[in-house]
PDBQT receptor file of N, H, CA, C and O in Angstrom, charges set to zero:
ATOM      1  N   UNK A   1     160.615  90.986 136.896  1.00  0.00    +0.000 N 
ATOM      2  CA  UNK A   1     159.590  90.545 137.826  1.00  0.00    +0.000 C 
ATOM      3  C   UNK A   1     160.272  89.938 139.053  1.00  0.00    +0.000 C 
ATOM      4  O   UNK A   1     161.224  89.178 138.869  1.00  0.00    +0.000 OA
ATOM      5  N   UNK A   2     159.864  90.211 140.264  1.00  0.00    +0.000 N 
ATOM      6  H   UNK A   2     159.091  90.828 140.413  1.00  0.00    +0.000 HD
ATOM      7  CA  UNK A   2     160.363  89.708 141.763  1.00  0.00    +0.000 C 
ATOM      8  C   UNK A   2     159.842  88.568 141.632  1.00  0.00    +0.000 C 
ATOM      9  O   UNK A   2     158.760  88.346 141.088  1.00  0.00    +0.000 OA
ATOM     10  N   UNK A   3     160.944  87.361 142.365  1.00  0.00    +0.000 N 
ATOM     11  H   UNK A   3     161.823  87.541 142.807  1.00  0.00    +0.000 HD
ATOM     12  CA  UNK A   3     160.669  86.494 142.467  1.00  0.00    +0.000 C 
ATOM     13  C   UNK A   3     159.278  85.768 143.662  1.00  0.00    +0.000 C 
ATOM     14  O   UNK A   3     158.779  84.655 143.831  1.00  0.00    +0.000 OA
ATOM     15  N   UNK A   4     159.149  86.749 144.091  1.00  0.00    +0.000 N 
ATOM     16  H   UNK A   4     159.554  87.653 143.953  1.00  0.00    +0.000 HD
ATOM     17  CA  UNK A   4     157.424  86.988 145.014  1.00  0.00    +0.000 C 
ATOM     18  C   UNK A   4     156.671  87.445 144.351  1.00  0.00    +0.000 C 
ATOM     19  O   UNK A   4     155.850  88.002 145.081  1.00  0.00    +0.000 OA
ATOM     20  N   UNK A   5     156.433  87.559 143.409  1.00  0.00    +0.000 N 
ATOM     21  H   UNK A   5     157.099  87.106 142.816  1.00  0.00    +0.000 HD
ATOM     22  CA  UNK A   5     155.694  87.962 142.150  1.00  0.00    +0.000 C 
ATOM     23  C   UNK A   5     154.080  87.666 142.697  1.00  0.00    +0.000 C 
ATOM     24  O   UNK A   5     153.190  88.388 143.145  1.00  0.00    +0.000 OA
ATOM     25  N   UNK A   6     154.231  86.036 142.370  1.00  0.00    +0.000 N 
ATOM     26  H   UNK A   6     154.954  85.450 142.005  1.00  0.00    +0.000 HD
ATOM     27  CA  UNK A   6     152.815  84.870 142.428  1.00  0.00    +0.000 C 
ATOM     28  C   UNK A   6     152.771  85.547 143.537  1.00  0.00    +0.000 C 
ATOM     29  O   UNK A   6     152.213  86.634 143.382  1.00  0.00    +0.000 OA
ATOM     30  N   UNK A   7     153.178  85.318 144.717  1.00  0.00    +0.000 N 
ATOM     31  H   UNK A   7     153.631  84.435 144.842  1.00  0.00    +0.000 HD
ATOM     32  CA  UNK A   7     152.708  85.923 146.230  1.00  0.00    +0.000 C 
ATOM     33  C   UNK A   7     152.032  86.897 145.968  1.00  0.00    +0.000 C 
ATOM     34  O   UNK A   7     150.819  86.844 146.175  1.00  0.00    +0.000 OA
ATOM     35  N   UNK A   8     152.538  87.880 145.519  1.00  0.00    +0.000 N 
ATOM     36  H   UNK A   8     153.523  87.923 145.351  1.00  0.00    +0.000 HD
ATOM     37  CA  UNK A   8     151.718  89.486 145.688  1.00  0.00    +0.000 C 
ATOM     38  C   UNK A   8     150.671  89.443 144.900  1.00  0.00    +0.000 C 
ATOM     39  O   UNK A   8     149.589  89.769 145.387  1.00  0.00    +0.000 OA
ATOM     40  N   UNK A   9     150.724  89.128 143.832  1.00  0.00    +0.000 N 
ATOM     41  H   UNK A   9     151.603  88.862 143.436  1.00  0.00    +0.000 HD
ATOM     42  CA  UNK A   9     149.264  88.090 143.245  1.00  0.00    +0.000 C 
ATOM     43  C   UNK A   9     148.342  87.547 143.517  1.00  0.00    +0.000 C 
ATOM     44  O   UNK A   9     147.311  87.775 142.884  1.00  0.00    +0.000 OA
ATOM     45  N   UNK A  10     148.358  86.806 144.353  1.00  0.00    +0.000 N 
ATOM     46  H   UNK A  10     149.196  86.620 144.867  1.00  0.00    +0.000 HD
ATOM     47  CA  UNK A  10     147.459  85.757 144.987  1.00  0.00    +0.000 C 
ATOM     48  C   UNK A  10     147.220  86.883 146.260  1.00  0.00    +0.000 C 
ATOM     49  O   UNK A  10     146.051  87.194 146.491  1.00  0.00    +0.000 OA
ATOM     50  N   UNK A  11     148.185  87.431 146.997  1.00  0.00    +0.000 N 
ATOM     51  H   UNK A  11     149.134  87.179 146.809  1.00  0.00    +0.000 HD
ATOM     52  CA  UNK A  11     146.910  88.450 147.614  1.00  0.00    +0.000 C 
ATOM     53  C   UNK A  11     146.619  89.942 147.486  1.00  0.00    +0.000 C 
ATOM     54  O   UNK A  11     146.377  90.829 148.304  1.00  0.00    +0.000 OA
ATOM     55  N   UNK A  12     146.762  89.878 145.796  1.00  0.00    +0.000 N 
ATOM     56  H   UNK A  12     146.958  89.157 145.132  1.00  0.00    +0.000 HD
ATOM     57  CA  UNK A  12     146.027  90.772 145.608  1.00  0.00    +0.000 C 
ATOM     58  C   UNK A  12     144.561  90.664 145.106  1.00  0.00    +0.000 C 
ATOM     59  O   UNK A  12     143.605  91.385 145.393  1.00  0.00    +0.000 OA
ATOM     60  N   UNK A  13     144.612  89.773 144.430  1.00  0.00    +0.000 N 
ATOM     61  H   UNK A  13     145.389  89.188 144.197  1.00  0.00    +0.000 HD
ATOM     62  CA  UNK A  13     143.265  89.076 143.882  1.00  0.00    +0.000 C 
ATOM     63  C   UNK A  13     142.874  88.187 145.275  1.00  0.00    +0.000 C 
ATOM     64  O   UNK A  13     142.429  87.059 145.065  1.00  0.00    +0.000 OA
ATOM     65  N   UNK A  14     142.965  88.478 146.200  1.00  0.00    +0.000 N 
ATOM     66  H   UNK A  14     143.327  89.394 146.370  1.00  0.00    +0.000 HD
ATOM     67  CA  UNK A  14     141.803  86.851 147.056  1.00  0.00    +0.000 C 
ATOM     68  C   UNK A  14     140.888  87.953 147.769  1.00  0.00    +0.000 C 
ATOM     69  O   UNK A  14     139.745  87.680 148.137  1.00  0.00    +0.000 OA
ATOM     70  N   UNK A  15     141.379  89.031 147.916  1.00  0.00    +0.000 N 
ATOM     71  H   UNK A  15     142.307  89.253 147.618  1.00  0.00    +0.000 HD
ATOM     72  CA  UNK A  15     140.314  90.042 148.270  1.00  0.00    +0.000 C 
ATOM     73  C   UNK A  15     139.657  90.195 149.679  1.00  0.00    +0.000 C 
ATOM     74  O   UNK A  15     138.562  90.511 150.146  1.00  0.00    +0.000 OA
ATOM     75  N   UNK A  16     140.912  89.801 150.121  1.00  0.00    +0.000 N 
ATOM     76  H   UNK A  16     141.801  89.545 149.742  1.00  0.00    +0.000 HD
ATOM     77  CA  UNK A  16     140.535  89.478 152.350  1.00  0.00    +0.000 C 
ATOM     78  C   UNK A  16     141.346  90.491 152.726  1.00  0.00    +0.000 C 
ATOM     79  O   UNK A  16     142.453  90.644 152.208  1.00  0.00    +0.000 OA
ATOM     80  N   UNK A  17     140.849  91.318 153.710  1.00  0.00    +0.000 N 
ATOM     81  H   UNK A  17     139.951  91.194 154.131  1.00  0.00    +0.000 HD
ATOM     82  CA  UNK A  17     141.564  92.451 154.413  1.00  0.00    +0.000 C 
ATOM     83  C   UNK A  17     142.387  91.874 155.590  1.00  0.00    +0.000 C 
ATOM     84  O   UNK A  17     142.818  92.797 156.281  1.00  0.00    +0.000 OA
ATOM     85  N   UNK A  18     142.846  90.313 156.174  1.00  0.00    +0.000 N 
ATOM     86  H   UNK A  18     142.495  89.563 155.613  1.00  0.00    +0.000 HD
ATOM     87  CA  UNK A  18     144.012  90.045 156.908  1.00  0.00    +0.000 C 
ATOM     88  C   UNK A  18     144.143  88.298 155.782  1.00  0.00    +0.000 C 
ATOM     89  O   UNK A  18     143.417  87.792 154.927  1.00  0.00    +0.000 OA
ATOM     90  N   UNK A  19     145.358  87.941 156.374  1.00  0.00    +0.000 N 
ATOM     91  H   UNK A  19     145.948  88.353 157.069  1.00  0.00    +0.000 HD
ATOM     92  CA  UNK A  19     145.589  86.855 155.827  1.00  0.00    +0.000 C 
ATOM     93  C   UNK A  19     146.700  85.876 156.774  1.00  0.00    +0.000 C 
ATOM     94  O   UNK A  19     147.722  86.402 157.214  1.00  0.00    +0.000 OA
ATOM     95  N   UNK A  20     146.382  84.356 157.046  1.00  0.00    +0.000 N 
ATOM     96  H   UNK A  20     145.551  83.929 156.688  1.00  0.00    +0.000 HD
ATOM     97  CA  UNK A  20     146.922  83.911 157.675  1.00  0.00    +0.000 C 
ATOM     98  C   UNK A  20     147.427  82.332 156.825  1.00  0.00    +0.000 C 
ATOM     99  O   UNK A  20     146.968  81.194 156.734  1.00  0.00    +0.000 OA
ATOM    100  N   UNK A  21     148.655  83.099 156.302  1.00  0.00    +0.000 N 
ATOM    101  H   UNK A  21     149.028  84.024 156.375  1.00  0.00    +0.000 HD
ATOM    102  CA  UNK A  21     148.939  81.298 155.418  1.00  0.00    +0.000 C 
ATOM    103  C   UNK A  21     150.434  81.053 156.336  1.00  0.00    +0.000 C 
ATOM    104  O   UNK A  21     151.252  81.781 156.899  1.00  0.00    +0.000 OA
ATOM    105  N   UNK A  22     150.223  79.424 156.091  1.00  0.00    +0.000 N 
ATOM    106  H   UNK A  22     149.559  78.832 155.634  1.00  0.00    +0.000 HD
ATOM    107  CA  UNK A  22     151.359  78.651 156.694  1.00  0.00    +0.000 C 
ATOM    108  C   UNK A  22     152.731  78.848 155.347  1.00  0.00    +0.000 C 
ATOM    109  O   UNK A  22     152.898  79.462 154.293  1.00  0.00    +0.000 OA
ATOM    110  N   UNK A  23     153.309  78.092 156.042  1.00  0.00    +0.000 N 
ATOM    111  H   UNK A  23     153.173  77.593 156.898  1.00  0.00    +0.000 HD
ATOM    112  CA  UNK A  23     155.118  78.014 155.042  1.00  0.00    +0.000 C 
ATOM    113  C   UNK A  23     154.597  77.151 154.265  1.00  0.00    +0.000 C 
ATOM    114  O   UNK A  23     154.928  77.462 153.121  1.00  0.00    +0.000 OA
ATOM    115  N   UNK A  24     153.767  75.952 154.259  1.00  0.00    +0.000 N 
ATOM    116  H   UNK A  24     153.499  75.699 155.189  1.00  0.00    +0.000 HD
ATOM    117  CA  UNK A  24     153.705  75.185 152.694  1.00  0.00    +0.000 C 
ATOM    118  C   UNK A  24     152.452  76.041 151.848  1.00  0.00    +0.000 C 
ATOM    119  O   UNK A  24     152.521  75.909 150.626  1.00  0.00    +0.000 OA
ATOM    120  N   UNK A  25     151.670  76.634 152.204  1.00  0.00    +0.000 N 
ATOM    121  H   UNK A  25     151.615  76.740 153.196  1.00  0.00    +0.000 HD
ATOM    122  CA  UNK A  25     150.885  77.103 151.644  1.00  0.00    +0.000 C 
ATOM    123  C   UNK A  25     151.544  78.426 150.877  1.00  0.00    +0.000 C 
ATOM    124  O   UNK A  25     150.743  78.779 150.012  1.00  0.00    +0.000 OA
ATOM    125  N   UNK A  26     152.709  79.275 150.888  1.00  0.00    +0.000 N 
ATOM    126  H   UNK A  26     153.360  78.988 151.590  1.00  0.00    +0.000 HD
ATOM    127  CA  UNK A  26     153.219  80.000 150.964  1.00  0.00    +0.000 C 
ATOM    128  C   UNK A  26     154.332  79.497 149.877  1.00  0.00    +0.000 C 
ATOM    129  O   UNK A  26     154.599  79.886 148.740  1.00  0.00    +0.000 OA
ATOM    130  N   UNK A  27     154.911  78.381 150.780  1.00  0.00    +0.000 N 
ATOM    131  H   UNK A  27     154.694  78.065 151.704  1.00  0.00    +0.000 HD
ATOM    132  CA  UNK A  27     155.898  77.688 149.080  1.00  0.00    +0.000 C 
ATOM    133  C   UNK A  27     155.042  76.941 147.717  1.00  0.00    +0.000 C 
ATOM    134  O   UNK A  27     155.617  76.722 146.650  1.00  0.00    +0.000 OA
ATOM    135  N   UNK A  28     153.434  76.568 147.989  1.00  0.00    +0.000 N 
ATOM    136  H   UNK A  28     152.967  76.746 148.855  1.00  0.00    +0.000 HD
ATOM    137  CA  UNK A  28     152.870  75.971 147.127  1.00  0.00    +0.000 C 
ATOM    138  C   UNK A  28     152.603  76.689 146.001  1.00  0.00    +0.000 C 
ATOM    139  O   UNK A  28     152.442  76.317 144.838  1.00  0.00    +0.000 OA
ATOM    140  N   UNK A  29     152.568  78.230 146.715  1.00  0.00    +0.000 N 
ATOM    141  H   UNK A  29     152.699  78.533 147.659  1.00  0.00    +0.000 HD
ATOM    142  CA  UNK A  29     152.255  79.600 145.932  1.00  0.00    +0.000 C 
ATOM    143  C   UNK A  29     153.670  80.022 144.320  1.00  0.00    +0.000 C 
ATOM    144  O   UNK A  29     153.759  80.141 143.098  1.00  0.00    +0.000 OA
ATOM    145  N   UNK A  30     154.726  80.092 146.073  1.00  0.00    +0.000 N 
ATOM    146  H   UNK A  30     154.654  79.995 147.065  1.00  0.00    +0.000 HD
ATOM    147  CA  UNK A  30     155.934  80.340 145.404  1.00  0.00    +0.000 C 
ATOM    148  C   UNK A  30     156.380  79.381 144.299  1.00  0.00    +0.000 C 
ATOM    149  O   UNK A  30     156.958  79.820 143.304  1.00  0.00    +0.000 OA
ATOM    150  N   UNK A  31     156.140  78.173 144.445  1.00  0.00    +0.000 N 
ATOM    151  H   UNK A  31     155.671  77.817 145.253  1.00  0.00    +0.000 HD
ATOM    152  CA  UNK A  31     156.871  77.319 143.974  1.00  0.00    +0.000 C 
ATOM    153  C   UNK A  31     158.204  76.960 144.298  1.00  0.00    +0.000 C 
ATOM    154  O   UNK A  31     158.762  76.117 143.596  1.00  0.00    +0.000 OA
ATOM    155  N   UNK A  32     158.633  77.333 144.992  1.00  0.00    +0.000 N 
ATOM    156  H   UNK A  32     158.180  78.019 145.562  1.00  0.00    +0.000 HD
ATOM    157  CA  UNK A  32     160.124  77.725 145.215  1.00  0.00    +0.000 C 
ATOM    158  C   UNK A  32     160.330  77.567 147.006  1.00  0.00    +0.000 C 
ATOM    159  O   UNK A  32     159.611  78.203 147.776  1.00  0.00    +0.000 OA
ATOM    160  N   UNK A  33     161.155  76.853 147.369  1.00  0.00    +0.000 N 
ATOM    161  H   UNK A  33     161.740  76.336 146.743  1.00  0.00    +0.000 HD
ATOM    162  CA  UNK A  33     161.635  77.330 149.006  1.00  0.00    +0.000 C 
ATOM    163  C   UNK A  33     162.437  78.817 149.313  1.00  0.00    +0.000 C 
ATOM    164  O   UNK A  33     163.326  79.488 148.788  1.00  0.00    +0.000 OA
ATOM    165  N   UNK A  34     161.188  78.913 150.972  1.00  0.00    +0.000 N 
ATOM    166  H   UNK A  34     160.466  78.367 151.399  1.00  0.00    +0.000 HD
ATOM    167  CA  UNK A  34     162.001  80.184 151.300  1.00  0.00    +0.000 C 
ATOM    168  C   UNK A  34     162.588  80.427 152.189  1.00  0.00    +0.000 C 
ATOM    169  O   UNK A  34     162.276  79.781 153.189  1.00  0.00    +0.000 OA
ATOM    170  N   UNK A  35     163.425  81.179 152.302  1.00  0.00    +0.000 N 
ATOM    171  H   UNK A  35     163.678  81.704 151.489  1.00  0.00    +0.000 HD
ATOM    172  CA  UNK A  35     164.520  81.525 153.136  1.00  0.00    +0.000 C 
ATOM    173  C   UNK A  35     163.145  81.727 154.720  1.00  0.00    +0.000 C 
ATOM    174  O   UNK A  35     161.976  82.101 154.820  1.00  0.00    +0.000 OA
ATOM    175  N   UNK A  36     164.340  81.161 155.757  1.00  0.00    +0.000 N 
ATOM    176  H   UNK A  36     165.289  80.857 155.675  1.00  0.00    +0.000 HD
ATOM    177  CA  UNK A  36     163.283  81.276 156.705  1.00  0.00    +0.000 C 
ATOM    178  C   UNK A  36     162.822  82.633 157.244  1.00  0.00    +0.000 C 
ATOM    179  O   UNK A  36     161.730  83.002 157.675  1.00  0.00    +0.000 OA
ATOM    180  N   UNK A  37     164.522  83.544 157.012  1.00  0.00    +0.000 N 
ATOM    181  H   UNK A  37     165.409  83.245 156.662  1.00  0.00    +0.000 HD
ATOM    182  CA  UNK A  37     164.314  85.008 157.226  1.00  0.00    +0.000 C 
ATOM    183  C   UNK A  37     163.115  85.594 156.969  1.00  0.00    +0.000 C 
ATOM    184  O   UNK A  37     162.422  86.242 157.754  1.00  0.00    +0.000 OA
ATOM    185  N   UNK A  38     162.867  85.285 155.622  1.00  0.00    +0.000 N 
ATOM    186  H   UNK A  38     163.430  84.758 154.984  1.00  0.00    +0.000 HD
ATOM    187  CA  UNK A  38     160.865  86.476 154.886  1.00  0.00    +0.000 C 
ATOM    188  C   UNK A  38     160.386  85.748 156.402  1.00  0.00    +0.000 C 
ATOM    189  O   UNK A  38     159.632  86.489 157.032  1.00  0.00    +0.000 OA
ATOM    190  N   UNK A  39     160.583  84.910 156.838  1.00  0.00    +0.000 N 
ATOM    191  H   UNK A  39     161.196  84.309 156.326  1.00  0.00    +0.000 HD
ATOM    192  CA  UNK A  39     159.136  84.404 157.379  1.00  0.00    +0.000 C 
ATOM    193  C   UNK A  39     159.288  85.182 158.957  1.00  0.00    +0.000 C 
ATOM    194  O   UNK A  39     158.284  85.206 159.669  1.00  0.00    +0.000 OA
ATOM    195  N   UNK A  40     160.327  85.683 159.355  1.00  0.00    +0.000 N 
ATOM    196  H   UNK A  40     161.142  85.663 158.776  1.00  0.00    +0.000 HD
ATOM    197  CA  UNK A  40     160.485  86.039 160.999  1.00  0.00    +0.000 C 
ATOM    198  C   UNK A  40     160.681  87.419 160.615  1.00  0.00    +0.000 C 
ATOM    199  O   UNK A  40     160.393  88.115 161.588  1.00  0.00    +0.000 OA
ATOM    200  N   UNK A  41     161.109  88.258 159.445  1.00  0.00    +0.000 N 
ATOM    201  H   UNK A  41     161.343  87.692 158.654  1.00  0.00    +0.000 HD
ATOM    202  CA  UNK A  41     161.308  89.489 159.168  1.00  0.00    +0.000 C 
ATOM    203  C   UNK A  41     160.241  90.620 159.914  1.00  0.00    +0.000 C 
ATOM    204  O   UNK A  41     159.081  90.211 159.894  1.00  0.00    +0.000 OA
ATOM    205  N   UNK A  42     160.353  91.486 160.334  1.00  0.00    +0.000 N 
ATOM    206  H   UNK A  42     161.296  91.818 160.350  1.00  0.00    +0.000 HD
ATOM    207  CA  UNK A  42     159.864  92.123 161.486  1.00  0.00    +0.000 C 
ATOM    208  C   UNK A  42     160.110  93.579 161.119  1.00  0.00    +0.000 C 
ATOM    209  O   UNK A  42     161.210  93.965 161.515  1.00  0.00    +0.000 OA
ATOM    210  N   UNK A  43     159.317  94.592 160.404  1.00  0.00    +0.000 N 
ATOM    211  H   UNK A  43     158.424  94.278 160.083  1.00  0.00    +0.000 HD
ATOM    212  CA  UNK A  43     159.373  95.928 159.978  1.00  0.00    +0.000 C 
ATOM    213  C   UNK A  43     158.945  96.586 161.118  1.00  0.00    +0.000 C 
ATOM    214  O   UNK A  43     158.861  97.814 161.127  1.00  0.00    +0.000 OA
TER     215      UNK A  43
């Protein structure tokens, strides 16, 4: 299991077609601190 696991979880079940969470709302999820990279990463 990826350690973004809970993440992909939580929005797969919240059932909103955009989503706008902050970095603590995001580590409250994770449990875990994240690298700041996920957060500026740019596909």
């Amino acid at each position: 299991m990826s350690e973004y696991q809970p993440l992909w979880e939580y929005l797969k079940n919240d059932n909103h077609y955009s989503y706008k969470l902050f970095y603590l709302e995001i580590k409250n999820i994770l449990v875990f601190n994240i690298v700041t990279s996920f957060l500026t990463y740019k596909k």
